[in-house]
MIROFI-157963 format. One record per residue (C-alpha): residue number from 1; x, y negated, z negated. Coordinates in nm, 4 decimals. Each point is the difference from the previous one (the first is absolute). Layout:
MIROFI-157963
<lopa num="NUM" xx="X" yy="Y" zz="Z"/>
...
//
This chain:
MIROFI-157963
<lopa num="1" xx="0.0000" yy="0.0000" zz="0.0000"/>
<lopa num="2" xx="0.1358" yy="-0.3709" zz="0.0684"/>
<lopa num="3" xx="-0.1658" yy="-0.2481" zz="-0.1518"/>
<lopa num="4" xx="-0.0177" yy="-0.3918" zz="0.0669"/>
<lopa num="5" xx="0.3022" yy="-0.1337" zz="0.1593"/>
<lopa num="6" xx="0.1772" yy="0.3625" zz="-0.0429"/>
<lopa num="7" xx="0.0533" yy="-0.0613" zz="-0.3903"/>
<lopa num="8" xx="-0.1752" yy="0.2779" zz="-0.1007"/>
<lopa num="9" xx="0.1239" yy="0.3386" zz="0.1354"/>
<lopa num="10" xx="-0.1056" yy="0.3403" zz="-0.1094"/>
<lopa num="11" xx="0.0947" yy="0.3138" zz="0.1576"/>
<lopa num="12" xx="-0.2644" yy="0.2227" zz="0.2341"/>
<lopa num="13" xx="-0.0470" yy="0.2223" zz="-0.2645"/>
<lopa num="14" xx="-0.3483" yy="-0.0674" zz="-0.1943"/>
<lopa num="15" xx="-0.3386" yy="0.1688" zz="0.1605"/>
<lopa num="16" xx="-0.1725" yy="-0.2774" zz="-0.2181"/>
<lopa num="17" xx="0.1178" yy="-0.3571" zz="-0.0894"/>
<lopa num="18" xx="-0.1871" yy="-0.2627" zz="-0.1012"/>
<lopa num="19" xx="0.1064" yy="-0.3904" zz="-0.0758"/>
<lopa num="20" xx="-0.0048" yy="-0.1263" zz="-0.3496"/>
<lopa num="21" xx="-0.0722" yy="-0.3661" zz="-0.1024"/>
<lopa num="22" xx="0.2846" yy="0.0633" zz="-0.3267"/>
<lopa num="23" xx="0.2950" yy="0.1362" zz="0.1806"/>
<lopa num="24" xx="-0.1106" yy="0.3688" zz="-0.0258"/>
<lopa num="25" xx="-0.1225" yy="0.2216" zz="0.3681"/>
<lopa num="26" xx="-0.2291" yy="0.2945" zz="-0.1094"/>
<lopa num="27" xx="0.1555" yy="0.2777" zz="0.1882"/>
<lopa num="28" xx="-0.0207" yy="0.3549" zz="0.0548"/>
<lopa num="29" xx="0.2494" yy="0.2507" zz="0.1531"/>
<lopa num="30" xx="-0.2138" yy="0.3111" zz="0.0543"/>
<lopa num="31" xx="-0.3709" yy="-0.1657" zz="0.0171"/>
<lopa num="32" xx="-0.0546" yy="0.1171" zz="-0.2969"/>
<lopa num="33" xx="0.1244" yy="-0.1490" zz="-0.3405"/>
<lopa num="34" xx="0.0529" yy="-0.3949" zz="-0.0034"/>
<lopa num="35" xx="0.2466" yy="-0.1887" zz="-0.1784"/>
<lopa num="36" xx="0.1897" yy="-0.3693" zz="0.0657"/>
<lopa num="37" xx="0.3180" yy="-0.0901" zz="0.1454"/>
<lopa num="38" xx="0.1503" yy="-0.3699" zz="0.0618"/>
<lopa num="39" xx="0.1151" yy="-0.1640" zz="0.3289"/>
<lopa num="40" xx="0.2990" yy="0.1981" zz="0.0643"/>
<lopa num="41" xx="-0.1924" yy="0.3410" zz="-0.0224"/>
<lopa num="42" xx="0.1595" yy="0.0778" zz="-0.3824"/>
<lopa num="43" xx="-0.2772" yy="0.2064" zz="-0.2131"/>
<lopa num="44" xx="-0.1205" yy="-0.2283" zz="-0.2681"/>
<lopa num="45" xx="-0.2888" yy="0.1975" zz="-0.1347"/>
<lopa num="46" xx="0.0152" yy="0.4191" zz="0.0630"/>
<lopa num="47" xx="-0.2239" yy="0.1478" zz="0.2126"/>
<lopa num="48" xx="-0.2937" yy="0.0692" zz="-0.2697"/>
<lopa num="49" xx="-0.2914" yy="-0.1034" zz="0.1065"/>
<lopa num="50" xx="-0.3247" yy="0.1715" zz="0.1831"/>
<lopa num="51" xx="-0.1440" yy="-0.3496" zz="0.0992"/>
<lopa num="52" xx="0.0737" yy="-0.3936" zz="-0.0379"/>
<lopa num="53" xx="-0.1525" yy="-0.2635" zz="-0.0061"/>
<lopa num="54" xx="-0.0416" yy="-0.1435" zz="0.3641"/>
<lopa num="55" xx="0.1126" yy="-0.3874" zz="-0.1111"/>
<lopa num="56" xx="0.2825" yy="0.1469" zz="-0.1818"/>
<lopa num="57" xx="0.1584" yy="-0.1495" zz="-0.3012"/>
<lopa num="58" xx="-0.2048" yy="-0.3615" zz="-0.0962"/>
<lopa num="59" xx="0.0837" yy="-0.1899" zz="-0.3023"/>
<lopa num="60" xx="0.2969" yy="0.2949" zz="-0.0877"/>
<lopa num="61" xx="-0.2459" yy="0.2502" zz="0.0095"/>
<lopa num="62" xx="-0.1087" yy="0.2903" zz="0.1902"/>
<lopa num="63" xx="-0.3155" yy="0.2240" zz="0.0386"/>
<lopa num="64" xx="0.1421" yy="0.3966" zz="0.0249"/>
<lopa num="65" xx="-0.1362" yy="0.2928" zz="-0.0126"/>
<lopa num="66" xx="0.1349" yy="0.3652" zz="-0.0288"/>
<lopa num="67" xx="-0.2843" yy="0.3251" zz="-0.0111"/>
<lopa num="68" xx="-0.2888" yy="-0.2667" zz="0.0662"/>
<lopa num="69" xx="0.0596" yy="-0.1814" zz="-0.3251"/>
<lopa num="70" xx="0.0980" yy="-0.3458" zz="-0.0094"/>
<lopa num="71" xx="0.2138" yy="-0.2949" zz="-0.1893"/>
<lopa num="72" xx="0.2517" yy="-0.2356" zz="0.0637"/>
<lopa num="73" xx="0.3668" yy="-0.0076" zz="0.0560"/>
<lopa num="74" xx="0.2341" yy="-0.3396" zz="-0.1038"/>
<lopa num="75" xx="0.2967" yy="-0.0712" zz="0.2667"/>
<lopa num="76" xx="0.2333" yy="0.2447" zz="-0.1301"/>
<lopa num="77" xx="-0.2408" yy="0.3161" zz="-0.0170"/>
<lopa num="78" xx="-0.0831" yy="-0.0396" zz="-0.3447"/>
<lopa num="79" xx="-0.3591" yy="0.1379" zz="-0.0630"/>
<lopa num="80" xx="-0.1579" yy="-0.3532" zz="-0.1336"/>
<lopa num="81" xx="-0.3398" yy="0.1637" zz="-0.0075"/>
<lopa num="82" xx="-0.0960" yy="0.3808" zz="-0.0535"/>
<lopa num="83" xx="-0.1000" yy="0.1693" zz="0.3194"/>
<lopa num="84" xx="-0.3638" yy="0.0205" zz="-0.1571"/>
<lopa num="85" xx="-0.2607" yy="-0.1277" zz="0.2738"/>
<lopa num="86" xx="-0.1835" yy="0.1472" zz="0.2748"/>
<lopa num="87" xx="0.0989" yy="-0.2929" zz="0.1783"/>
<lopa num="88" xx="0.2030" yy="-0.3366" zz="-0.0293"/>
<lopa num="89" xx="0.0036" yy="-0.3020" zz="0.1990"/>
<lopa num="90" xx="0.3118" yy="-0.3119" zz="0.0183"/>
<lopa num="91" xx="0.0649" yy="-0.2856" zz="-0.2680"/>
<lopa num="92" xx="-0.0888" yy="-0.3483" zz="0.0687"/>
<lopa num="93" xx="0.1569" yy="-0.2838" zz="-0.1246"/>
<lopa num="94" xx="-0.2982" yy="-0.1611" zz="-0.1844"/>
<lopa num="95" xx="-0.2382" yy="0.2725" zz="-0.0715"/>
<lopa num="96" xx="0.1072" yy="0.3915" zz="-0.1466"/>
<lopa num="97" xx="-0.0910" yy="0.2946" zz="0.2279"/>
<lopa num="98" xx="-0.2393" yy="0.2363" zz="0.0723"/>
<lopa num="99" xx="0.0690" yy="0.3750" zz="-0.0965"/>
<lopa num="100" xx="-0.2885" yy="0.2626" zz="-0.0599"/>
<lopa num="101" xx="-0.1324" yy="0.3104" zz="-0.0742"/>
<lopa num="102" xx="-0.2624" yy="0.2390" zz="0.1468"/>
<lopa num="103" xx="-0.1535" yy="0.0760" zz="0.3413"/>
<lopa num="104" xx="-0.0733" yy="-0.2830" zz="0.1943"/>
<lopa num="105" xx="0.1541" yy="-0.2247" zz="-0.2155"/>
<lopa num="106" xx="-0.2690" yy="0.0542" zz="-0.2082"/>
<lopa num="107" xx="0.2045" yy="-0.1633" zz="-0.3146"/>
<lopa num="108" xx="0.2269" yy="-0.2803" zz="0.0465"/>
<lopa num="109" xx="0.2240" yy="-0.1381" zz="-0.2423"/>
<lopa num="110" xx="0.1956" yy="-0.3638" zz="-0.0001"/>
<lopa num="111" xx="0.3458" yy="0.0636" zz="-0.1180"/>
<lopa num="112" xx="0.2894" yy="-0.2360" zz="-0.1212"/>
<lopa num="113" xx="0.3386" yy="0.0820" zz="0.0727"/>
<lopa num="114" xx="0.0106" yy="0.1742" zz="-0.3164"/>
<lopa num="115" xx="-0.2622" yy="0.2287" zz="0.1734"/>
<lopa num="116" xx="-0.1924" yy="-0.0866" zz="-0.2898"/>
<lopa num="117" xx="-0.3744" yy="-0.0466" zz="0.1278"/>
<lopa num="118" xx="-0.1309" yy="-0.3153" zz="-0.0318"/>
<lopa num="119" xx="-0.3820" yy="0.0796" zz="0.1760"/>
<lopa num="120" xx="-0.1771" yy="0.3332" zz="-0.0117"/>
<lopa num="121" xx="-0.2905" yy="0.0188" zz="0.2638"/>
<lopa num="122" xx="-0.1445" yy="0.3534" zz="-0.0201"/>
<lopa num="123" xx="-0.2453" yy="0.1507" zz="0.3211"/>
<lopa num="124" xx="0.0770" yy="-0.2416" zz="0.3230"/>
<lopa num="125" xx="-0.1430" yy="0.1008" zz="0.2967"/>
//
């Protein structure tokens, strides 16, 4: 991959990349598990993860999940938030996220960064 004004070069290598706004390109070697390397191609983050989330890392956090369970990863691939949810959505600067249990989304939960939840709403549809 070359990037903008051939600054950024990673090798041919990845079946999956994808750009991150905080320095960090989801990537995948096999297609399978995901994990994060930097703009010269060097693994940051191991190849963990089942799924990410598709804006990446916002805010220093990111939205993983590994066996369908979800939580949230800081820049270095520390778990910040238990892989705990059925699902998981990207941080915002001004407002906490969305992260939830149940089919459909049927319960979703507000969470801080702390992945302490801030609103319950039980039986959306």
């Amino acid at each position: 991959m070359i990037y903008k004004k051939n600054k950024i070069k990673i090798p041919i290598q990845y079946k999956f990349l994808q750009e991150d706004n905080e320095g960090l390109f989801a990537a995948s070697l096999n297609g399978k598990k995901i994990g994060f390397i930097n703009s010269k191609g060097e693994v940051k983050i191991p190849f963990l993860y089942d799924e990410v989330c598709n804006s990446g890392f916002n805010y220093g956090l990111c939205a993983v999940a590994i066996e369908n369970k979800w939580g949230y990863i800081d820049l270095k691939g520390n778990l910040a938030i238990p892989l705990k949810f059925d699902y998981a959505d990207h941080f915002e600067k001004y407002y906490e996220t969305k992260a939830g249990n149940g089919r459909h989304r049927s319960h979703i939960y507000y969470i801080n960064r702390k992945g302490e939840i801030i609103i319950q709403i039980n039986e959306v549809y």
